[in-house]
C-alpha beads as a LAMMPS data file, in Angstrom:
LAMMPS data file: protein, C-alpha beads

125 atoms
124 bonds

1 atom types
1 bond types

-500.0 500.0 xlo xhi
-500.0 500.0 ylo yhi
-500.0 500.0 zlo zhi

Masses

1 110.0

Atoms # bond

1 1 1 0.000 0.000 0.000
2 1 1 2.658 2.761 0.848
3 1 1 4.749 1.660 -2.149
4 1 1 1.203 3.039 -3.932
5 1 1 0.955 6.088 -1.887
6 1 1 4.682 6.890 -3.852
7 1 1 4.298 5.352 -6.827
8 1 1 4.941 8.706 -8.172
9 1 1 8.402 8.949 -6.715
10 1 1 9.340 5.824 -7.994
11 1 1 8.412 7.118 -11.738
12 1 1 9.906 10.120 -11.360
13 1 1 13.088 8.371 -10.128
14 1 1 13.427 6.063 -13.318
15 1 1 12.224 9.093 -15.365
16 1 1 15.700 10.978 -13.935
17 1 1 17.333 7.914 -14.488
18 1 1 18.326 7.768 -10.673
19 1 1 22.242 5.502 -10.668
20 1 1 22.085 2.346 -7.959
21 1 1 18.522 3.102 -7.180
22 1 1 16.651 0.773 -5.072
23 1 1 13.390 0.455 -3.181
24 1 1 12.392 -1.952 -0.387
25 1 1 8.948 -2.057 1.654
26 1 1 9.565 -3.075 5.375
27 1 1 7.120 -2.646 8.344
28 1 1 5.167 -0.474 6.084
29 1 1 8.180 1.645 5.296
30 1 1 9.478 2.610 2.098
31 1 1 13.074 2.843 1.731
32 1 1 14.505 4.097 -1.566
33 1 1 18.539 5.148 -2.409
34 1 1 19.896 6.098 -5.053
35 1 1 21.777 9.116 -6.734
36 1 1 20.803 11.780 -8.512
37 1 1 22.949 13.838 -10.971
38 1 1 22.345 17.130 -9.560
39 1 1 20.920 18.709 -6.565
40 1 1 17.864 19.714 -8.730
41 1 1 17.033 16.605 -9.639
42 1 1 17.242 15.284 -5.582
43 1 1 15.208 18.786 -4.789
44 1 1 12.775 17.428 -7.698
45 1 1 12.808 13.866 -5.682
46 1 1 12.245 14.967 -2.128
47 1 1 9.542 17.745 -3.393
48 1 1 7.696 14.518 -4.931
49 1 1 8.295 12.749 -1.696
50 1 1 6.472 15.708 0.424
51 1 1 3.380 16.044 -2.274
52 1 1 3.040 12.654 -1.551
53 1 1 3.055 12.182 2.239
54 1 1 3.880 15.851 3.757
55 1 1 6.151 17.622 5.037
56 1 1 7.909 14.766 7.079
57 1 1 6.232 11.769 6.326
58 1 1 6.954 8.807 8.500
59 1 1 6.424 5.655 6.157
60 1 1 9.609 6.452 3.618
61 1 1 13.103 6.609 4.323
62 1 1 14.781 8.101 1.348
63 1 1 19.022 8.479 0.984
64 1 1 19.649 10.311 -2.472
65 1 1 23.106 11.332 -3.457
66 1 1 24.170 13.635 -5.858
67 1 1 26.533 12.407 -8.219
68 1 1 27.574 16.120 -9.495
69 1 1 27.672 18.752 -6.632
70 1 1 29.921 21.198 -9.107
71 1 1 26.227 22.655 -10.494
72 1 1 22.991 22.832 -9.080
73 1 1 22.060 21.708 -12.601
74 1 1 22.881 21.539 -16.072
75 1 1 19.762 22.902 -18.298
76 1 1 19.469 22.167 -22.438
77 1 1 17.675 25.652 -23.682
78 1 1 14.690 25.201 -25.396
79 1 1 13.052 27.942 -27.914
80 1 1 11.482 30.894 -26.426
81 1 1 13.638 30.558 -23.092
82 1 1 15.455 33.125 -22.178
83 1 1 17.961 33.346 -18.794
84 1 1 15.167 35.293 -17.271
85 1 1 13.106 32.413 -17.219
86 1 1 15.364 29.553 -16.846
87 1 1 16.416 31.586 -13.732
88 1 1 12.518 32.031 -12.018
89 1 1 12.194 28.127 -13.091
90 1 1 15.313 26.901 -10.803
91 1 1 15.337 29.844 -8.426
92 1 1 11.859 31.242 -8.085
93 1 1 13.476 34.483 -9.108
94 1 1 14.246 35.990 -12.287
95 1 1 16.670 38.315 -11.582
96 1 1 18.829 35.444 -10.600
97 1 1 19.917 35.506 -14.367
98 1 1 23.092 37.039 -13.854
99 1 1 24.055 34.233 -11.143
100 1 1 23.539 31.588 -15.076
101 1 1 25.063 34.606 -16.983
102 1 1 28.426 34.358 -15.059
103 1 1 28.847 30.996 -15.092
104 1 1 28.113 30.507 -18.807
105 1 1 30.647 33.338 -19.779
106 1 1 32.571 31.032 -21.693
107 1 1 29.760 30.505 -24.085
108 1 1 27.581 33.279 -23.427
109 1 1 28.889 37.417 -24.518
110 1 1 25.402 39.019 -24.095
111 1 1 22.345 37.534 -21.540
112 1 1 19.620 38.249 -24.397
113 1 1 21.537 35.916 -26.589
114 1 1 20.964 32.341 -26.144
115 1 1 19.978 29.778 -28.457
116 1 1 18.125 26.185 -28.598
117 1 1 20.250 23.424 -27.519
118 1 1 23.079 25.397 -25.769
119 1 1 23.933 23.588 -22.507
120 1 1 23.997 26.071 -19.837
121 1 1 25.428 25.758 -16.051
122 1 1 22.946 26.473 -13.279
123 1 1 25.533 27.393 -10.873
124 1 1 24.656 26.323 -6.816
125 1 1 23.603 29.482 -5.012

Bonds

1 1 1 2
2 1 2 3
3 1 3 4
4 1 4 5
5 1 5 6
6 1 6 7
7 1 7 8
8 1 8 9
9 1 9 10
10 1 10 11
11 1 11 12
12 1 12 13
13 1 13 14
14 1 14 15
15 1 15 16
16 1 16 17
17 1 17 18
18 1 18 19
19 1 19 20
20 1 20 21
21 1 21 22
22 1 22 23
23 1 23 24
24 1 24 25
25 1 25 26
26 1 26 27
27 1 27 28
28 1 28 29
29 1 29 30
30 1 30 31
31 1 31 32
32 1 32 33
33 1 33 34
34 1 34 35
35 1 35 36
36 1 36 37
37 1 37 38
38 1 38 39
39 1 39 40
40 1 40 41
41 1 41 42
42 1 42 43
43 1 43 44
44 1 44 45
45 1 45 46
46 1 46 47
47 1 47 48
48 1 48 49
49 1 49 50
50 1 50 51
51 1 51 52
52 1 52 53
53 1 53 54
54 1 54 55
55 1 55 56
56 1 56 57
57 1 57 58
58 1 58 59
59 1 59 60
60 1 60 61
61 1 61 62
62 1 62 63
63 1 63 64
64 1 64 65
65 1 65 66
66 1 66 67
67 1 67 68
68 1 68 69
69 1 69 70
70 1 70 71
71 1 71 72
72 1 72 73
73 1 73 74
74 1 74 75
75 1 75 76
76 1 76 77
77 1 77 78
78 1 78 79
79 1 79 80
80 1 80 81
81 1 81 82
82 1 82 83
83 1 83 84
84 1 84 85
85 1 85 86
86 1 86 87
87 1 87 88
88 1 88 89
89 1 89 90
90 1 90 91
91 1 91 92
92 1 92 93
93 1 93 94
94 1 94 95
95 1 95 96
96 1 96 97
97 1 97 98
98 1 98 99
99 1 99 100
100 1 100 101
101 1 101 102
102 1 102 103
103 1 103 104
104 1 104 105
105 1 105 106
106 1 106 107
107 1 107 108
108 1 108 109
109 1 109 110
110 1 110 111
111 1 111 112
112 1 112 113
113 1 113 114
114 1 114 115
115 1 115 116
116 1 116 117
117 1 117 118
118 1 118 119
119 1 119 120
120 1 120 121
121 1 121 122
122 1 122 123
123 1 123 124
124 1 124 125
């Protein structure tokens, strides 16, 4: 039954393609490792886990790693994105651009110039 209750979790885990994932049911606990390539994707994970049974439910045990702690996360643009937006998506706030802006400099001369299928940094904050 609680393996139900976070079926979604467990989807979302093989959609992020979670490395050495596992999940075991004991006592009516759900226990579930594995590691995630960024710290957005184990933020993604754990929000999951809360929409599912609260702010600290008591029937799952999770231990996610991060296999990359060098980015928060590592974003392919899409058309009609701009660093604005990519920004308010992983920080809530848009005027977080500059934080992307600076750690794409290699690639990136102006912050209103980006294109589909550049590979940007989204630096930890």
């Amino acid at each position: 039954m609680v393996r139900a209750k976070y079926q979604g979790v467990l989807d979302l885990g093989e959609q992020l393609n979670i490395q050495d994932g596992d999940v075991k049911e004991e006592n009516g606990v759900l226990k579930v490792w594995g590691t995630a390539n960024t710290q957005y994707e184990k933020d993604l994970l754990w929000d999951s886990i809360k929409a599912a049974g609260g702010e600290n439910p008591e029937d799952i045990m999770a231990d996610i790693k991060v296999a990359d702690t060098s980015v928060y996360h590592r974003h392919t643009v899409k058309s009609g994105e701009t660093l604005g937006k990519i920004a308010k998506h992983y920080y809530g706030n848009p005027s977080k651009y500059q934080a992307i802006f600076q750690a794409n400099s290699d690639i990136l001369k102006n912050p209103d110039l980006i294109y589909p299928d550049q590979e940007l940094i989204i630096p930890n904050l």
